[in-house]
C-alpha positions in Angstrom: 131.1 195.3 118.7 132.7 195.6 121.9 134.1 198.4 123.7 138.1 197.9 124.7 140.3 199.9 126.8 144.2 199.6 126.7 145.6 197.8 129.8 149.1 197.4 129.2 152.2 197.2 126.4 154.2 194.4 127.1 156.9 192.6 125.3 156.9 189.4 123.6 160.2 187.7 124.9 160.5 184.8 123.0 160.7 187.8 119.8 161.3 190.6 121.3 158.1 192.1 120.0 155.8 194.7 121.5 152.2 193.7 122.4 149.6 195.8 123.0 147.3 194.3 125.6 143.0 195.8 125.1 140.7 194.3 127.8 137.4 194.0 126.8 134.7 196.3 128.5 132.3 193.8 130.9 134.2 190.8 130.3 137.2 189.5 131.9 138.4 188.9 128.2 142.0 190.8 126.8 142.9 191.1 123.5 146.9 191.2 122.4 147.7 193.2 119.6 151.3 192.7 118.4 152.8 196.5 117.3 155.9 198.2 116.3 158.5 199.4 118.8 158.1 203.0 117.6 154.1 203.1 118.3 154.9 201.1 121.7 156.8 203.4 122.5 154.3 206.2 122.0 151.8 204.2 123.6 154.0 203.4 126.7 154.8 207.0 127.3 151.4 207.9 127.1 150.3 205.5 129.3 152.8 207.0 131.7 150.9 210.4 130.7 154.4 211.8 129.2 154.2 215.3 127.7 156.2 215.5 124.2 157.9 218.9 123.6 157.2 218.8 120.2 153.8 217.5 118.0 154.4 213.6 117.1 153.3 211.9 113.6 150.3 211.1 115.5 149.5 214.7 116.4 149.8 216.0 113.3 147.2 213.8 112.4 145.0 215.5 114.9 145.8 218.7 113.8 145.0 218.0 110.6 141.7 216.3 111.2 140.7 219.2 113.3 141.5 221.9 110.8 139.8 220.3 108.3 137.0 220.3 110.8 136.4 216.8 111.6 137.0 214.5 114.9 138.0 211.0 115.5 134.7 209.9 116.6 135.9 206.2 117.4 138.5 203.5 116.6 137.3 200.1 115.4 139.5 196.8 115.3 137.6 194.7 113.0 139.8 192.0 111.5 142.2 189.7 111.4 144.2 188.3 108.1 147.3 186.3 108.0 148.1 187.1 111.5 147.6 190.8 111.2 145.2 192.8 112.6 143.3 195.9 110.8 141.3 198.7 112.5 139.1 201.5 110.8 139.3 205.2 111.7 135.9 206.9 111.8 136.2 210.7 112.1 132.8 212.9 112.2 132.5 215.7 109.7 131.8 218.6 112.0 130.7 220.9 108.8 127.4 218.9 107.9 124.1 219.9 110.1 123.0 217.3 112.3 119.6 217.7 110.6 121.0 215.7 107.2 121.1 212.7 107.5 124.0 211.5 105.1 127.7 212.4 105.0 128.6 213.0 109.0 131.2 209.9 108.8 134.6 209.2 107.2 136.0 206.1 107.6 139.6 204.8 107.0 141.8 202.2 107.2 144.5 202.4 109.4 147.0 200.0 111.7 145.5 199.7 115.0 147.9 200.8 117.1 147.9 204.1 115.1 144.3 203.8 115.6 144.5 203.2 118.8 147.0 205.9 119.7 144.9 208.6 118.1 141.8 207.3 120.1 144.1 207.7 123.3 145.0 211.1 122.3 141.4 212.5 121.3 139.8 210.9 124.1 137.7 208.5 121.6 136.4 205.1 122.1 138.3 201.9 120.6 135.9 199.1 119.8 136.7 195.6 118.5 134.7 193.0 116.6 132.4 190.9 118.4 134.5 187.9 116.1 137.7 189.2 117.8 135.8 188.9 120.6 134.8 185.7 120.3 137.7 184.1 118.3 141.2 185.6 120.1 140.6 186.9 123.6 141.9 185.4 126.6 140.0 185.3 129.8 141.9 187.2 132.5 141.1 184.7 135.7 141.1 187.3 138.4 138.5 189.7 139.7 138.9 193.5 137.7 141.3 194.8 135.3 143.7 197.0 137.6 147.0 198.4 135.8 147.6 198.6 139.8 146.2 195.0 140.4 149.2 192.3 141.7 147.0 190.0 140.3 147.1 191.3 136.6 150.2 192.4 136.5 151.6 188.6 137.6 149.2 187.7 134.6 150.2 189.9 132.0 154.0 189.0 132.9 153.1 185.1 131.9 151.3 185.4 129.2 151.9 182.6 127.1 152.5 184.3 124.0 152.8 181.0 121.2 149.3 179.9 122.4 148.5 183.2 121.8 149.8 182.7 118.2 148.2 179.6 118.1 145.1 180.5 118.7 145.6 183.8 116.2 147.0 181.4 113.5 144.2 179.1 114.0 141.1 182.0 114.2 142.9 184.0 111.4 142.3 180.9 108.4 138.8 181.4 108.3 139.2 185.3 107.7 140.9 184.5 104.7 
């Protein structure tokens, strides 16, 4: 499992489809994730570090994780089927003593940009599969991952998103 931060949302032209774009911790590796427009836009604003007058779907969540005394502890995206990806929630029971040694972890299933935007919004770690790793990254050519970086920018804006499909299409058959 590998450690992934978000580096951009971009859109897929040819579809008109939002991506989300991880980069993979140590590695000059990125990850698309295609999303829904309503969680791109959540994730684009909060990229821009937008504040929202009023509690999103996503907050709520948080809220109610918190009052039932419980954090999101990390994000996980661990698969890929029929061209979709899945991610797991894992939230840390904050009512169990560290001294037992069962029952501190809750784990869920969730669409990873949900996942990802309440890892964003609790500060939490997003991980992905080392098979994700290995199976549908992209090497990013230049030096560091700068949302400020010409460089990466000129990249992400010619991404070649069908041999991205490709390449999903083709690493997602074996998952089946």
């Amino acid at each position: 499992m590998k450690k992934a931060t978000v580096k951009a949302v971009v859109l897929d032209k040819l579809n008109n489809a939002p991506v989300v774009i991880l980069g993979i911790e140590g590695t000059n590796k990125i990850l698309p994730i295609w999303i829904g427009a309503c969680e791109a836009s959540v994730l684009a604003l909060m990229l821009e570090n937008a504040d929202f007058e009023r509690p999103l779907t996503h907050d709520l969540m948080i809220n109610i994780i918190e009052g039932l005394e419980a954090k999101v502890e990390r994000v996980y995206i661990n698969k890929i089927e029929n061209n979709t990806f899945f991610a797991r929630v894992i939230l840390k029971d904050l009512t169990i003593p560290e001294e037992e040694e069962e029952g501190h972890y809750i784990e869920f299933d969730a669409r990873p940009s949900d996942a990802i935007i309440l890892a964003l919004k609790t500060s939490s770690p997003i991980y992905v599969s080392n098979e994700l790793v290995n199976t549908h990254t992209v090497n990013f050519e230049g030096e560091k991952f700068d949302d400020e970086d010409e460089e990466f920018k000129k990249f992400v804006e010619n991404l070649d998103i069908e041999e991205f499909k490709r390449r999903f299409k083709k690493g997602s058959q074996g998952d089946n």
